[in-house]
N, C-alpha and C positions, 0 to 999 in steps of 0.2 A: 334513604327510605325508597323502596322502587313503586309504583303505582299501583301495587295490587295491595300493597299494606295500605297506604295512604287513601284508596278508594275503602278499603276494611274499615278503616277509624273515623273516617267520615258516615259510614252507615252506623256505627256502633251511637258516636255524637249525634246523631240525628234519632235512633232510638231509643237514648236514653233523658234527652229533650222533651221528645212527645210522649214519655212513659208515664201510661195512663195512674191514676191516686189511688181510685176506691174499686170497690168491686164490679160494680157494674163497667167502669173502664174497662176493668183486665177482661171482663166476661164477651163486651167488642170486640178488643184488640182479638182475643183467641178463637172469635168466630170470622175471621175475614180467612177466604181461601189460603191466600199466599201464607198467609202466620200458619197453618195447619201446613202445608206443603212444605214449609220452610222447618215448621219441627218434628215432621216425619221424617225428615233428610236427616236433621240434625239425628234424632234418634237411634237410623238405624248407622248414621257415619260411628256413632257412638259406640254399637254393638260390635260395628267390625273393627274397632280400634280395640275394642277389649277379645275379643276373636283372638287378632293377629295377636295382640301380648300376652294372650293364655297361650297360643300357639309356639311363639316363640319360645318363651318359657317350658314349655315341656318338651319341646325338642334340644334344648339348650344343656336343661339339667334333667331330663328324666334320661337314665342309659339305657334301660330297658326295653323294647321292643313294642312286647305286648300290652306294658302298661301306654306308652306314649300312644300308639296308636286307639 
């Protein structure tokens, strides 16, 4: 396991320890900057990985030119 996993598992165990019960929890937890900065990333890391696999994907199987483009 190299350190970059093993820091990963650590962060995951640590937020899923402090993960808040009821609603007023999660309505904290989702108003602290970093939680909002961390799932704007996440979000858009999310968009470009379905980008690039739409992308791939039609360069892959579409032959056509005009439609691919």
């Amino acid at each position: 396991m190299s350190t970059r996993q093993a820091l990963s598992s650590l962060v995951i165990l640590a937020v899923l320890a402090a993960s808040p019960t009821g609603f007023a929890h999660w309505k904290d937890f989702f108003s602290q900057t970093w939680t909002r900065i961390g799932g704007t990333i996440f979000f858009f890391s999310l968009l470009l990985h379905a980008w690039v696999g739409v992308r791939d994907a039609l360069m892959d199987y579409v032959h056509r030119t005009g439609v691919r483009l």
